[in-house]
GUNU-916703 format. One record per residue (C-alpha): residue in one letter; x negated, y, z. Coordinates in nm, 4 decimals. Each point is the difference from the previous one (the first is absolute). Layout:
{'A'; {X; Y; Z}} ...
This chain:
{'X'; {-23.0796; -7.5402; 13.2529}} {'X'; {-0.3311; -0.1858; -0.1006}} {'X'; {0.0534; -0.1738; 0.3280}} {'X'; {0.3240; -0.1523; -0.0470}} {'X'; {-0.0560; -0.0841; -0.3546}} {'X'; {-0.2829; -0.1931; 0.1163}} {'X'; {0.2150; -0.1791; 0.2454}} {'X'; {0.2390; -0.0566; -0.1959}} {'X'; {-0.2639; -0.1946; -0.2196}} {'X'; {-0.1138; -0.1773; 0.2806}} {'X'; {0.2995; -0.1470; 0.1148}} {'X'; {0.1277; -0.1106; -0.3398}} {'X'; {-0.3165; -0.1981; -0.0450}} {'X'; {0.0563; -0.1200; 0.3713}} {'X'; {0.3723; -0.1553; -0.1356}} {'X'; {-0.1653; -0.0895; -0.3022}} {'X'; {-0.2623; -0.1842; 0.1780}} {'X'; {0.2083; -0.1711; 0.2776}} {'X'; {0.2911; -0.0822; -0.2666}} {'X'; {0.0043; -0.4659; -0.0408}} {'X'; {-0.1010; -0.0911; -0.3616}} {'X'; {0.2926; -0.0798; -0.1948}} {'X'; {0.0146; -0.4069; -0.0930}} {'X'; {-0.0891; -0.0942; -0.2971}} {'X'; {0.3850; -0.0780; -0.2182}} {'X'; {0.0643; -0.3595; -0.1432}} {'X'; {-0.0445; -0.0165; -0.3681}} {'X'; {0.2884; 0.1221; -0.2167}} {'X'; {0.0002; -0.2535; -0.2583}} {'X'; {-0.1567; -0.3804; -0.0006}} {'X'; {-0.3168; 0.0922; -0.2106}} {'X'; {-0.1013; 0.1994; 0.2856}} {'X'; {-0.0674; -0.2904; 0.1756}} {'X'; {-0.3602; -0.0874; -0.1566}} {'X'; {-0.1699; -0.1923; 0.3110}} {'X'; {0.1154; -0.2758; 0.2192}} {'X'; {-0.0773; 0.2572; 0.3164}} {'X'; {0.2824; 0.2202; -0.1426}} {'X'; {0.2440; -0.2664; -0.0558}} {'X'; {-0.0522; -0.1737; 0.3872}} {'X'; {0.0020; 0.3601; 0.1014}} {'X'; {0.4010; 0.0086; -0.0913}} {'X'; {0.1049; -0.3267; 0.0025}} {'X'; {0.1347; -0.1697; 0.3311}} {'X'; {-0.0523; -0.3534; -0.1001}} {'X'; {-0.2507; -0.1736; -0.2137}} {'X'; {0.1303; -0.3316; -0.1301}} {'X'; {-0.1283; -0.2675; -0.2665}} {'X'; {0.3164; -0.2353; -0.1649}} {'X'; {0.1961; -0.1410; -0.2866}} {'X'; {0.2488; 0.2023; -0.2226}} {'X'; {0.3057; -0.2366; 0.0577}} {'X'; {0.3012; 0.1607; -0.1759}} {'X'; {0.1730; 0.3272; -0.1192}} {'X'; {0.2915; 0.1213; 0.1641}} {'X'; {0.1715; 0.2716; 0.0609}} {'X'; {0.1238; 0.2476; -0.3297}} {'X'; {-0.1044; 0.2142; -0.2540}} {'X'; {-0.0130; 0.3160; 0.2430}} {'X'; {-0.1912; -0.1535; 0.3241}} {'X'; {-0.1568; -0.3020; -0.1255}} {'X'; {-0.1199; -0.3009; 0.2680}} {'X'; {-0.2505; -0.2314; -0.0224}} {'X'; {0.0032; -0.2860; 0.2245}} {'X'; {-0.3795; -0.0775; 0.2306}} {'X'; {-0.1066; -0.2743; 0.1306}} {'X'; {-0.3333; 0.1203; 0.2363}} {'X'; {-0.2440; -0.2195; 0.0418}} {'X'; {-0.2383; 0.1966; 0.1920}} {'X'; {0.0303; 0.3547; 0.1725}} {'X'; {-0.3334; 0.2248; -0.0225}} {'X'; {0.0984; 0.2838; 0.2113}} {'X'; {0.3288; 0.0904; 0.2181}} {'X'; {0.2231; -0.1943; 0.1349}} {'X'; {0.1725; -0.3074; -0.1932}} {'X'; {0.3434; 0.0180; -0.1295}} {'X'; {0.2847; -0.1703; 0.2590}} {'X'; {0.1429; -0.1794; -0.3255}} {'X'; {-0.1685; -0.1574; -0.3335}} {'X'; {0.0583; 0.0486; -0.2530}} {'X'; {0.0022; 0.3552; 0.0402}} {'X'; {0.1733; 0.2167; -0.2648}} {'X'; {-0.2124; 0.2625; -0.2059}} {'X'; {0.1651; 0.2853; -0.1868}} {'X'; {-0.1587; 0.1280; -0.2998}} {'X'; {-0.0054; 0.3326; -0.1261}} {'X'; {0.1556; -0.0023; -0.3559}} {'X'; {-0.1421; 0.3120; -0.1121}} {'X'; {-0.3542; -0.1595; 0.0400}} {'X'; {-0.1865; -0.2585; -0.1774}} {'X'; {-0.0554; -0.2736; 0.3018}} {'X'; {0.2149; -0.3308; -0.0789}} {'X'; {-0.0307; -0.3343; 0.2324}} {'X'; {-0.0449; -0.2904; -0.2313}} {'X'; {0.1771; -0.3105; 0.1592}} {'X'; {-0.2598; -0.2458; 0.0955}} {'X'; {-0.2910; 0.2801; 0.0145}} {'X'; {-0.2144; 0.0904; 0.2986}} {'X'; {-0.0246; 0.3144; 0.1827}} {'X'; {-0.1762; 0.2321; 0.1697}} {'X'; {0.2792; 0.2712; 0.1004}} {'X'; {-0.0719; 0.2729; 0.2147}} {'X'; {0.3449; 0.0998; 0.1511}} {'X'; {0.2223; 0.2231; 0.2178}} {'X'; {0.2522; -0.1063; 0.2198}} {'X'; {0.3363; 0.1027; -0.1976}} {'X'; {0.1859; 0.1034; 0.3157}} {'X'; {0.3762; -0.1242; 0.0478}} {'X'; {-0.0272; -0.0781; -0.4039}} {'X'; {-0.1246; -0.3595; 0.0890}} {'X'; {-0.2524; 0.0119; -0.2713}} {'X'; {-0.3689; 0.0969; 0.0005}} {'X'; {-0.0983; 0.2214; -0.2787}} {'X'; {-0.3554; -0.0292; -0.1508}} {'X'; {-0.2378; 0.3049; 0.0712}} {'X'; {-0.1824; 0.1221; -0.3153}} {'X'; {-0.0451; -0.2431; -0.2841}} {'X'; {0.0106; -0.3846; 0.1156}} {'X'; {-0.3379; -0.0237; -0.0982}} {'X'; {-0.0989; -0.3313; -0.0047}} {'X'; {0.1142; -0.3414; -0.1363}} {'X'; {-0.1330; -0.3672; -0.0350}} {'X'; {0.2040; -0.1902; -0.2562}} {'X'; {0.0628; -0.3731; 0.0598}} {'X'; {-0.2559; -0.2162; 0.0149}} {'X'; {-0.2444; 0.3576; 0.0074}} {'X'; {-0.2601; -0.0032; 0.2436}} {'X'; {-0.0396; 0.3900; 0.0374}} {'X'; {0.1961; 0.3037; 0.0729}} {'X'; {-0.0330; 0.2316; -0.3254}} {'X'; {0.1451; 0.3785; 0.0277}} {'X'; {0.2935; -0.0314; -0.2223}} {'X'; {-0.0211; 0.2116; -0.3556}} {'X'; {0.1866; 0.3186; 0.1336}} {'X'; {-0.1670; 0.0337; 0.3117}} {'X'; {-0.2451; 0.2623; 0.0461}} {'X'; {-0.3467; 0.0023; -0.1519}} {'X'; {-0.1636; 0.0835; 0.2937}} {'X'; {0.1002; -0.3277; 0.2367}} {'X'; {-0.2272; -0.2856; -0.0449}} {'X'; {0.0538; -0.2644; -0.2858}} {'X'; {0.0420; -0.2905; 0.2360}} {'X'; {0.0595; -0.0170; 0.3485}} {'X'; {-0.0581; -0.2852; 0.2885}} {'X'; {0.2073; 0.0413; 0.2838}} {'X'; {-0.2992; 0.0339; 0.2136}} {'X'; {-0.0447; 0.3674; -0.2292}} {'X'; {0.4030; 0.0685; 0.0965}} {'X'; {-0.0078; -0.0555; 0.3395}} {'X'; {-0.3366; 0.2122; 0.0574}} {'X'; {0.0246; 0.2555; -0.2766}} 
């Protein structure tokens, strides 16, 4: 009896041993995302640009994109590209704004949508890239795109 128990032991630190470590999950919500590592880690593109318009409705609203430069992934076929915002969060575009948007690839919805809070934006005429007021405490203050390409 003493014998099996101990095998038993054994091989169920064996499985235990041998089993892959699970991945760590994307953040839940937007303030999870607290350093520019975490938001290239889920974003598929990295673009800066100008806020053009909004469009779209109440319930899935657009904002039009012109890029001007793509940081990371491959740049969009068309510009401007169209950016849907989550109306249950704080993020808003400001027509004639620039951008640092960290985004994923909205499938067959033609639209990217922005991963975690924006982040960053240079106003006209601004010479920096300041995190934006609800973005989380823990990304920088001000970004160059030298810090956003190689976070």
């Amino acid at each position: 009896m003493r014998r099996r128990a101990l095998g038993s032991i054994i091989g169920l630190l064996l499985v235990s041993g041998c089993a892959a470590t699970a991945e760590p999950s994307p953040p839940e919500s937007w303030q999870e995302y607290d350093t520019l590592t975490a938001l290239a880690d889920d974003a598929s593109l990295i673009v800066t640009g100008v806020a053009q318009r909004h469009t779209g409705t109440d319930e899935r609203p657009l904002v039009q994109f012109s890029v001007t430069s793509t940081l990371e992934g491959a740049a969009p076929r068309d510009d401007p590209i169209h950016v849907a915002l989550d109306p249950a969060e704080p993020l808003d575009l400001h027509p004639g704004f620039h951008y640092v948007l960290y985004l994923e690839d909205g499938g067959t919805s033609e639209a990217f949508t922005v991963v975690g809070p924006g982040a960053f934006q240079r106003s006209p005429g601004g010479s920096t890239f300041n995190r934006i007021a609800s973005a989380p405490h823990g990304l920088p203050p001000s970004v160059t795109l030298a810090d956003v390409a190689s976070p």
